[in-house]
C-alpha positions as CSV (number, residue, x, y, z in Angstrom):
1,X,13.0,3.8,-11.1
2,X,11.9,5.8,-7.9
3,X,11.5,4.9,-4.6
4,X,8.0,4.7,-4.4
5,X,8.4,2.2,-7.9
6,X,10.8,0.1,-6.1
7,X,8.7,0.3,-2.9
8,X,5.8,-0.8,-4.6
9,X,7.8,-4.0,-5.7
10,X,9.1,-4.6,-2.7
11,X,5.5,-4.7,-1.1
12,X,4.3,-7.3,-3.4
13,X,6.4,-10.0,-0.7
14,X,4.9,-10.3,2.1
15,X,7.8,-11.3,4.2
16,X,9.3,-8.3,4.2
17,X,7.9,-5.4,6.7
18,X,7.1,-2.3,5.8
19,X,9.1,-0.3,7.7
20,X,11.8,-2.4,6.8
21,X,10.6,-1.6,3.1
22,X,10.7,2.0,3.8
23,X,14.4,1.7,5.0
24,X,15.4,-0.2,2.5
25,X,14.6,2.5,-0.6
26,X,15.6,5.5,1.3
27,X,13.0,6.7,3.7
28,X,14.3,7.7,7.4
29,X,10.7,6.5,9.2
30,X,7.8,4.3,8.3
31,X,5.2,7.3,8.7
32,X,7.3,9.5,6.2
33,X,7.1,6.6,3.7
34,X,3.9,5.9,4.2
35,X,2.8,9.5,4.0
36,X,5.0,10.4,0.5
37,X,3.4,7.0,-1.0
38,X,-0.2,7.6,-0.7
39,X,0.5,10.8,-2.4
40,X,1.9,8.6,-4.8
41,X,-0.2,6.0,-5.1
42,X,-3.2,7.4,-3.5
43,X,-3.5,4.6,-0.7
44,X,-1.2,3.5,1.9
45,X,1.6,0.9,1.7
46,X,-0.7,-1.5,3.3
47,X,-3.8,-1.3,1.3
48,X,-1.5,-1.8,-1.7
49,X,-0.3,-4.3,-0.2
50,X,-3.8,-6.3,0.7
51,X,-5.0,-5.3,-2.7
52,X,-1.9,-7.3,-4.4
53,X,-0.4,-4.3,-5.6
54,X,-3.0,-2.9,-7.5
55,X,-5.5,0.6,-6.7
56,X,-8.4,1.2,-7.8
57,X,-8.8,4.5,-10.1
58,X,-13.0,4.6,-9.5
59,X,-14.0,5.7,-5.9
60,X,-16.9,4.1,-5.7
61,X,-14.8,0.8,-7.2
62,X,-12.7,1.4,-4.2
63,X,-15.9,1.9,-1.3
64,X,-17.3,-0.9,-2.8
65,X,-13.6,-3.1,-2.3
66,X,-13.6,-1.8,1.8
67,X,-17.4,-2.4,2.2
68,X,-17.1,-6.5,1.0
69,X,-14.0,-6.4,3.0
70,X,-15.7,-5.2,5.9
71,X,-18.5,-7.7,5.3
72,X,-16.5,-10.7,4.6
73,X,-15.1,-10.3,8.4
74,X,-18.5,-10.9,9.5
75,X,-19.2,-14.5,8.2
């Protein structure tokens, strides 16, 4: 399993921090981690995180997801 597979099961509780996360499969700082798992993944730690560890393949799935986000702040 890789780092970025353990990572991503690691982010799915939300009581552990991120850059605790990122220590705890191998990576030296949180900006490395984040940086080598939205390569990965293709979003951050955190939005993989808020989207209960899934991503969205279709782009327009995805703008669509951040637009209702940004919306449902507004209520």
């Amino acid at each position: 399993q890789s780092r970025v597979d353990s990572a991503a099961q690691l982010l799915l509780d939300p009581s552990l921090a991120i850059k605790d996360i990122a220590k705890r499969v191998g990576f030296p700082d949180v900006r490395y981690f984040t940086t080598v798992f939205r390569r990965a993944t293709g979003i951050p730690p955190a939005a993989f995180r808020e989207k209960g560890g899934t991503r969205f393949d279709d782009p327009m799935r995805d703008r669509a997801y951040r637009e209702s986000r940004r919306t449902a702040g507004k209520r």
